[in-house]
N, C-alpha and C positions, 0 to 999 in steps of 0.2 A: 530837378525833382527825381528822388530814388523811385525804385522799386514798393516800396513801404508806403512812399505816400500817393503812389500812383492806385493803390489799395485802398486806402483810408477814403482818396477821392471817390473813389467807383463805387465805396460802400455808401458816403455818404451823400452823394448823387442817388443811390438805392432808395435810400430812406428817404428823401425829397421825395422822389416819385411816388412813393407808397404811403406818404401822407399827402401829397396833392390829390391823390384817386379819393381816399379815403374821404373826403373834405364834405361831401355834399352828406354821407352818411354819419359821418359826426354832428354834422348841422341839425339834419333829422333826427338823430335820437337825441341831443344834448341842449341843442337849442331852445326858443331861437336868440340866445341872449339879451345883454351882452355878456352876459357872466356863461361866456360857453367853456366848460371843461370835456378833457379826455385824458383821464386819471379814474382810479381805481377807486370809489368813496365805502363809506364806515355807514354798514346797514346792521342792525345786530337782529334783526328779528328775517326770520322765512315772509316773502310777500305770501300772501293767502293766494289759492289757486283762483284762479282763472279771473284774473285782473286784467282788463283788456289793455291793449299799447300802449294809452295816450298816460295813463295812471301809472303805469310801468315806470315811462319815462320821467315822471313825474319824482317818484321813487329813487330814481339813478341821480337823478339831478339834484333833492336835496340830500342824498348821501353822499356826492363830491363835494359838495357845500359847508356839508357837516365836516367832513374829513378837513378840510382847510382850517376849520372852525377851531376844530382837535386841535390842530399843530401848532395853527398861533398861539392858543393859551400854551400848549408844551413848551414852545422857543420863546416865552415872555415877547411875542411881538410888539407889543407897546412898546420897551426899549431898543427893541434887535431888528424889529426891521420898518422902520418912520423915516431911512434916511435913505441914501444912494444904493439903489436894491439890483442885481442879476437875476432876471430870470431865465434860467438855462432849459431851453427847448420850450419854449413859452405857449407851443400849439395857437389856438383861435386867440389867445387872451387874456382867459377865462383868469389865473390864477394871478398876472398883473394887475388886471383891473381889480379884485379882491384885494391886492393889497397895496395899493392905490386908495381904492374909496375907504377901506377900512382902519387903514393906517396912515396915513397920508404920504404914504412911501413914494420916491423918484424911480422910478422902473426901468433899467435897458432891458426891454424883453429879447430874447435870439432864440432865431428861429431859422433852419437851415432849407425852409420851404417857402417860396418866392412868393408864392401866391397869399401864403395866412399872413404876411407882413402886410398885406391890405385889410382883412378881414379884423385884425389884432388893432390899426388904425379907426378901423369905421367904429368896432365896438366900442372902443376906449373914448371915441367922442361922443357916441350914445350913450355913454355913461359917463360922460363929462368931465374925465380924467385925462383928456385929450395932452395937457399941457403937462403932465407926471408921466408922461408914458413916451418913449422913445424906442421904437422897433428898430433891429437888426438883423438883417439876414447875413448869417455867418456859420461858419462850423466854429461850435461851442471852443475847440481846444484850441482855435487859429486865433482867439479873438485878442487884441493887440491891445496894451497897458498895462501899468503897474499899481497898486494902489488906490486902486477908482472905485471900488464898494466899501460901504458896508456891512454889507451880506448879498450872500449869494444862495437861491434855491432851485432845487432841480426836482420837478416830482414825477416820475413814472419817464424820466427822459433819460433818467444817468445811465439806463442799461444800451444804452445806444453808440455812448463815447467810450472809448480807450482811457480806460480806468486811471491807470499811473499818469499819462499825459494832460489828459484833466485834472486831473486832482493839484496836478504841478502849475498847471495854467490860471487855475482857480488859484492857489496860494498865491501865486503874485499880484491879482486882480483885487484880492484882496486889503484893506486898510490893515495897519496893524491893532490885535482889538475885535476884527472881524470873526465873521461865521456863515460857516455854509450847513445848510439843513438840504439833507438828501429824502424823499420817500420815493419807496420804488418798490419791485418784487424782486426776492433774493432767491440764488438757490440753494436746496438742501439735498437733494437726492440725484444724482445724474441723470436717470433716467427721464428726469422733464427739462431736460436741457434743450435736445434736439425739436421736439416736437413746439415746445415754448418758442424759440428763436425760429423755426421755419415759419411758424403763423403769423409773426408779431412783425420780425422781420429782424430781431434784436438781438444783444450778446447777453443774455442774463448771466451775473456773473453771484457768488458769493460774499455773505457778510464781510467774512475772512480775509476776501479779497480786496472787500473795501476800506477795510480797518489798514490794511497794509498800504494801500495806494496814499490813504491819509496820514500815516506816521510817514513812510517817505520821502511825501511833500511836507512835511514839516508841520503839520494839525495836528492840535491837542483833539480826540476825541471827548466829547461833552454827554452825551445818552443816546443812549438805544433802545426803542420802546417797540415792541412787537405785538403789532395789529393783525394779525394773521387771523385769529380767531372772530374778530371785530367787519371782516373784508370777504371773509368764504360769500356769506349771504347776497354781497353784492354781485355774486358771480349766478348763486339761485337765482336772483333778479334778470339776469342778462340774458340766463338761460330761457325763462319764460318769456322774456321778451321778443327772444328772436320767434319763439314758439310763436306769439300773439302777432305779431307783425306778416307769417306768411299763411295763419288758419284758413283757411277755405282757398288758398291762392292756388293755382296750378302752375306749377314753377316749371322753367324749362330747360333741361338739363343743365346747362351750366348756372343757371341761378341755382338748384337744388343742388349740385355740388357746392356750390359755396355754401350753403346755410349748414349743410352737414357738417362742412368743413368747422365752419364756426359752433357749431354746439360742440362738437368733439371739444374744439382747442378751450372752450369756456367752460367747459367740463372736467378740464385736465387742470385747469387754475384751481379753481373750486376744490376738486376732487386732492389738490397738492397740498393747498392752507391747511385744510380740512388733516389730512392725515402727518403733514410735516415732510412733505416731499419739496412745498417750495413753503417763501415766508415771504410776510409782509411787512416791511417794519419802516420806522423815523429814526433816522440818526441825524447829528449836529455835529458839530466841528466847530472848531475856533483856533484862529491865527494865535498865536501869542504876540503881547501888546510890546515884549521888548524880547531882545535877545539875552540870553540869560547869562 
């Protein structure tokens, strides 16, 4: 093992630990499933002020719901994803089991968090999809075979992996025929590079950058739809939410540094969509079915 990968591990060891911490407070706003997402959903209206927590959450939850909703009709899910499916950083579930019950899709969910590979099991039998759904704990670009999907989807998790490595890892995982649908936050202004990746804990990288990783690897790009405008509002939501979750609370120091921490950083998303400093968008990909 080089130097390089002695990196990649320590990072991706990082990001385990900062989604196991995470766990209980995704439960709580997201849950209680089984359909638990933590992903960015499609809210297009300002919530009215002073909506208390529980309505809030309610608000968050069917805007990641909606948002999935979006992207199957976008990617013709009916034909593109009923078969042998990847879901790349799969979190609690949430988006397996969606297309699982809703497509009757075969799922490898991967998940480089030891502990959601139980929670991603329990839901998927609470939701009766117990036998379509097959968890793995793996780092997404380690993950080993040729030809074994489909399609492959990654929502709000691709800014995590090593762009060009994935994208090559994925092309062979691939069926020929295949497609990979990415949704995530992209950047457009550098200025929210740093402050995005120290909160999040992630490499946001550029459309640009993705278009590139996928010619590389050998993927025809297919569309690119830019929800930026469609996703600010969900950040107004998140924002009032944290508002509503500590009103009258007396926080103590280090709990009130965290919650500032977090309006800032849910401010600065919000505040990027909103102005064009960061984006939100779907893009798709497809193998081609022969060599030309």
């Amino acid at each position: 093992m080089g130097l390089n990968d002695d990196i990649a591990l320590s990072y991706t060891e990082d990001v385990a630990a900062y989604f196991d911490r995470k766990t209980a407070a995704i439960l709580e706003r997201y849950g209680p499933g089984p359909r638990v997402h933590y992903h960015t959903g499609l809210l297009d209206a300002e919530p009215p002020p002073g909506l208390p927590a529980d309505v809030l959450r309610g608000w968050l939850v069917a805007a990641q719901e909606r948002m999935l909703f979006h992207a199957a009709e976008a990617w013709n899910a009916s034909s593109r994803l009923t078969g042998d499916l990847l879901d790349v950083g799969c979190g609690l579930g949430g988006g397996a089991i969606f297309w699982a019950q809703e497509y009757g899709a075969r799922v490898t969910a991967v998940t480089c968090v030891r502990s959601h590979a139980e929670f991603v099991a329990r839901f998927a039998a609470q939701a009766g999809v117990d036998a379509q759904i097959n968890v793995l704990v793996s780092d997404a670009p380690e993950l080993p075979g040729e030809n074994r999907f489909d399609a492959a989807v990654a929502i709000d998790s691709s800014g995590y992996l090593p762009r060009p490595k994935w994208f090559r890892r994925v092309a062979s995982l691939l069926r020929p025929g295949g497609h990979l649908f990415v949704i995530d936050c992209f950047l457009a202004m550098p200025e929210y590079e740093a402050p995005f990746n120290r909160h999040w804990r992630t490499r946001i990288g550029t459309i640009a950058e993705y278009l590139a990783a996928a010619q590389e690897a050998g993927l025809w790009m297919n569309s690119i739809e830019d929800l930026s405008h469609r996703t600010a509002h969900f950040w107004t939501a998140t924002l009032a939410l944290i508002e509503a979750e500590t009103k009258n609370i007396d926080l103590r120091p280090p709990e009130a540094a965290r919650r500032e921490a977090s309006l800032r950083a849910h401010a600065l998303v919000r505040h990027g969509l909103q102005n064009e400093g960061l984006r939100y968008a779907m893009m798709s990909f497809a193998k081609p079915s022969s060599i030309l």
